[in-house]
N, C-alpha and C positions, 0 to 999 in steps of 0.2 A: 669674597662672595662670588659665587657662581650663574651669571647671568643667562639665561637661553633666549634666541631670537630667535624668530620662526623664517620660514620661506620670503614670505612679504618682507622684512626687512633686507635693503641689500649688503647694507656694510656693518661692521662692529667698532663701535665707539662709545665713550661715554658722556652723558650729557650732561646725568645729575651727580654731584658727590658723592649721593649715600651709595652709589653703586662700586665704589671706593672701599679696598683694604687696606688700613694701615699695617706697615709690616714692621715700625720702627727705623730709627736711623735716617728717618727724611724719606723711607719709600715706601711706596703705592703702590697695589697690584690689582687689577681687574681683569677678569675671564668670559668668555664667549664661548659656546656651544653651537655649531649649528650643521644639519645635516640634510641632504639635499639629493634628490632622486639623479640614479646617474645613466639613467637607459638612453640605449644611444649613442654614450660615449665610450671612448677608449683610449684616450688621453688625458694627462693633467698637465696644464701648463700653468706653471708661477715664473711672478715678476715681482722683482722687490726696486727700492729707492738704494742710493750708494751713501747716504748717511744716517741708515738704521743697522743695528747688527742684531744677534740671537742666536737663539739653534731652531732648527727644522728637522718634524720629525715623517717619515714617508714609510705609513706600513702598510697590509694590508689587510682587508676588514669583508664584509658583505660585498656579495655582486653584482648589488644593483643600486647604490649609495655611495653618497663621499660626504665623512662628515669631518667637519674642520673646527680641532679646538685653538683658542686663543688665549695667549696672558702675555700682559704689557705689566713691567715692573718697569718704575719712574723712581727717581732721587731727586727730590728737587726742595726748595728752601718750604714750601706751605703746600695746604690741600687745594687753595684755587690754581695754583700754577701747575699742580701733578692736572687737575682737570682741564685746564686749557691744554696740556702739553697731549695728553692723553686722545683728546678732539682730533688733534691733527695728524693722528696714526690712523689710517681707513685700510680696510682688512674687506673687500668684497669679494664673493663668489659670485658664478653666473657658469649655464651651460652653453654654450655655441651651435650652432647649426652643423658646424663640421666634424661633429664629434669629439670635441675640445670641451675639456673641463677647465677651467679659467678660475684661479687665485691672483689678484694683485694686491699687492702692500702698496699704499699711497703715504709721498708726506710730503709738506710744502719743500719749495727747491731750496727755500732761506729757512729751514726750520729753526724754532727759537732756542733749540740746544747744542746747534751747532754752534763749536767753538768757545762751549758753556764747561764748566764742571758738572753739570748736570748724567746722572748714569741714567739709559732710555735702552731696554733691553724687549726687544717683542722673541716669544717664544711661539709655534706652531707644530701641532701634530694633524697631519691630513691623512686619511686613512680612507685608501679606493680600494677598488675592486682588483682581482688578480690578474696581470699578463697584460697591465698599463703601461703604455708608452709615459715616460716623463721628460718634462723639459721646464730648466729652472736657468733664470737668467735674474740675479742677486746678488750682491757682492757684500761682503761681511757679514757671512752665514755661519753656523757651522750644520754640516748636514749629515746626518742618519737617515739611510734609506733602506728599506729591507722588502724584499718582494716577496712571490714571482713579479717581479718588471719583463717588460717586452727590452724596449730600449729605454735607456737613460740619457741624459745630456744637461750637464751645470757649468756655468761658465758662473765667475765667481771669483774673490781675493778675498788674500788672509784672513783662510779660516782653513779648516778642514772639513774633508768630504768624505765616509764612508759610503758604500754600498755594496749589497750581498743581493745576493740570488739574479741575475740577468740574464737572458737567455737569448741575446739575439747583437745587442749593441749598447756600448758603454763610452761616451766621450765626457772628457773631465778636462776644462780647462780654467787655469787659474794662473796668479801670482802668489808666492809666499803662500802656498794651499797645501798641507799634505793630506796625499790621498791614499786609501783604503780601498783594496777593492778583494771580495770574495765570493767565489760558485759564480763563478762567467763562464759564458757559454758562449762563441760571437766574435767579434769585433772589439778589441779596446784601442784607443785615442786616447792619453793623456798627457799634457804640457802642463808643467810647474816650473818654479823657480825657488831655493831657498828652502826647501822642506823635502819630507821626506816622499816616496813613493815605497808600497807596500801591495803585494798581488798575489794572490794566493785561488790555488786550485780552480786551475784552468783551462778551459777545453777553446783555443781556438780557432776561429773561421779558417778553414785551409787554405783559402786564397786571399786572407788578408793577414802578416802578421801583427803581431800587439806593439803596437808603440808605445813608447815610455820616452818623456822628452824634461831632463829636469836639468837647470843652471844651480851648480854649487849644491848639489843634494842628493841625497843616497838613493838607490833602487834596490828593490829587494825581490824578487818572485821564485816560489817555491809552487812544489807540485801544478806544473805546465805541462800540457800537450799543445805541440806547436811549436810556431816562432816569432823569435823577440827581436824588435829593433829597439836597442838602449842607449839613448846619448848622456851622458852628464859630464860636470867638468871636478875636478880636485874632490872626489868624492867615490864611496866606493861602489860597485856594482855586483850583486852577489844574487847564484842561482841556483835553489837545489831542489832536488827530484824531479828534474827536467828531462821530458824524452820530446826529441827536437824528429820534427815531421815536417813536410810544406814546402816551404820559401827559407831563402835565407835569415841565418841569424848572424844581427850585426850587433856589437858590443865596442862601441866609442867612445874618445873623450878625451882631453887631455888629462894629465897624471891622476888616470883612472883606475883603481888598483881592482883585479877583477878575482872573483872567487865562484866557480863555477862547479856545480857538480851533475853532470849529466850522465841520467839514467840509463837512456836509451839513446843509438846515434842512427844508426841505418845509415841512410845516400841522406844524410842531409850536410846541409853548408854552414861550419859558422866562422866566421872574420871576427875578430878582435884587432884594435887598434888604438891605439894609448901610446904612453910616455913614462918614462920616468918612475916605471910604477913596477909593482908581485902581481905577475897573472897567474894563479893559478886552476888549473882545469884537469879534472875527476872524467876519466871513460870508460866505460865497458874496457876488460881487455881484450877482449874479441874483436877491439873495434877494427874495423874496415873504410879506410880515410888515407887519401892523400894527406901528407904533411907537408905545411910553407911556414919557416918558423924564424923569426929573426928579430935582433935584438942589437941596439947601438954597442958606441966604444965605452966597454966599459962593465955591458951585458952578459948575462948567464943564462945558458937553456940548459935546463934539466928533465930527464925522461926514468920515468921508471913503472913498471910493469907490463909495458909494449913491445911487440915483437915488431922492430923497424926495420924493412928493409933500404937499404941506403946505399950510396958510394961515397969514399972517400972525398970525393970532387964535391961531393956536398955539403961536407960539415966546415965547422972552423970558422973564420969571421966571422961569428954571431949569427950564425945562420945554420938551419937545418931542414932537408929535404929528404921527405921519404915516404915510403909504402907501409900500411898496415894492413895485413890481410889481401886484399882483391882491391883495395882500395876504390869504395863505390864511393867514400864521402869524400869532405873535404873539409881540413879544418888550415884554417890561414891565420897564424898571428903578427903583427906586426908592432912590435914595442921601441918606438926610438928612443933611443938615450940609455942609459945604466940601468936596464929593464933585470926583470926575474921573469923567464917563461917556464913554470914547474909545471908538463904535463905527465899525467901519470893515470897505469890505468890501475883498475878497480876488480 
């Protein structure tokens, strides 16, 4: 059943049973509607509790509104206990003086299905106005966010975080969180651990590059303009239809096996440094770059479709120095241990 509250109501909750869907199987589902004038502001900030989970949905709608739907689905052994359990999930809006759109999720700090077999799932679709700053601080979310966004920012554990369309700044930090990200335009900031990272078509800030910072988890970014800093460990790091502009690009990690294909190189810088691992990396053959390339006992560097200029005194022990063209850029590998560095151009 689909209940609406008006303005004068501040929170969504249930009082009476009949507002109660049976779904079968021991679960209960109730829903909230409510939508609320949003002049003024240019922010949405949410807060959630750390022993509630769901998904969250962030689109965008009119530009002078934010309306916020709600459904709470409860497993619990009767209808009085889904209704008690149901009470102590508080779902308030409210606008601020400073331009802040304001959602918090409330639940008591001892809620009575913590530690229960009980399943307590809150779902959320908030839908603002276009070229909204957000900020979501929630943990055991999973989140869809779809703009135009101004900036983003979600701090958050396992779950997962997509978001598309941002045009200014993107920070994503979590544990065990894999994150999504598409049509950024800005600034990205992300820290994980244990999951994947995923980045797609990107135009970034020239004088910030895109961080990507993950423990034990793969990176992925395709069609990039800019530059990446990428840490991870035992896991692989792969980049294609990247034309590297800006600042350094650094690609780190222990036995981090790297797979890069870059477009365009011009005067830029990228470092790689790893272990034990296949680097391989796709260049123009035109390219124009200093070469520093070396690799432990045990290691192999391979070159093919570059014209290098080189000297003898260069090559041999696992290592290799040389010129491509004018050599405006600069590409540095450094792989210890029984490494593969296959550069080749394109």
């Amino acid at each position: 059943m689909l209940a609406t509250f008006t303005m004068g109501r501040p929170a969504w909750g249930v009082a009476e049973s009949d507002k109660l869907k049976r779904l079968g199987g021991g679960r209960y589902l109730t829903s909230a509607i409510e939508v609320r004038p949003a002049l003024g502001s240019s922010s949405l900030r949410l807060s959630g509790p750390s022993n509630l989970g769901g998904h969250i949905i962030i689109v965008v709608g009119a530009p002078d509104s934010v309306r916020v739907e709600i459904s709470k689905i409860v497993r619990v052994e009767s209808e009085k206990a889904a209704v008690e359990v149901l009470q102590d999930i508080k779902v308030t809006a409210r606008q601020e003086g400073s331009g802040v759109f304001s959602v918090d999720v409330v639940t008591p700090a001892n809620a009575p299905w913590e530690g229960s077999e009980w399943g307590i799932t809150l779902d959320l679709t908030i839908v603002v106005p276009p070229r909204w700053d957000i900020e979501i601080d929630a943990r055991y979310f999973e989140y869809d966010l779809r703009g135009p966004f101004r900036d983003v920012k979600i701090t958050t554990q396992h779950g997962r975080a997509k978001v598309q369309d941002v045009s200014r700044r993107v920070d994503v930090h979590g544990e065990y969180t894999g994150v999504e990200l598409a049509d950024i335009k800005g600034a990205i900031d992300v820290a994980t651990t244990y999951a994947n990272i995923d980045v797609r078509r990107v135009v970034s800030d020239p004088d910030h590059s895109v961080r990507l910072e993950n423990s034990y988890g793969p990176i992925s970014v395709t069609e990039l303009v800019g530059s990446i800093v990428a840490e991870t460990e035992y896991a692989p790091i792969r980049l294609d239809r990247i034309s590297l502009i800006g600042m350094t690009t650094r690609l780190s990690g222990e036995n981090v096996s790297v797979d890069a294909d870059i477009a365009e190189f011009g005067n830029a810088k990228l470092e790689i440094q790893t272990s034990h691992s296949h680097i391989k990396v796709l260049v123009p053959s035109r390219l124009s770059a200093r070469l520093n390339l070396s690799v432990g006992v045990g290691g192999t560097i391979r070159t093919r479709g570059l014209a290098i200029q080189t000297h003898e005194d260069l090559l041999g022990s696992g290592r290799l120095e040389g010129i491509c063209g004018s050599g405006e850029g600069i590409i540095d590998i450094d792989a210890s241990g029984p490494a593969v560095i296959d550069l080749r151009g394109k």
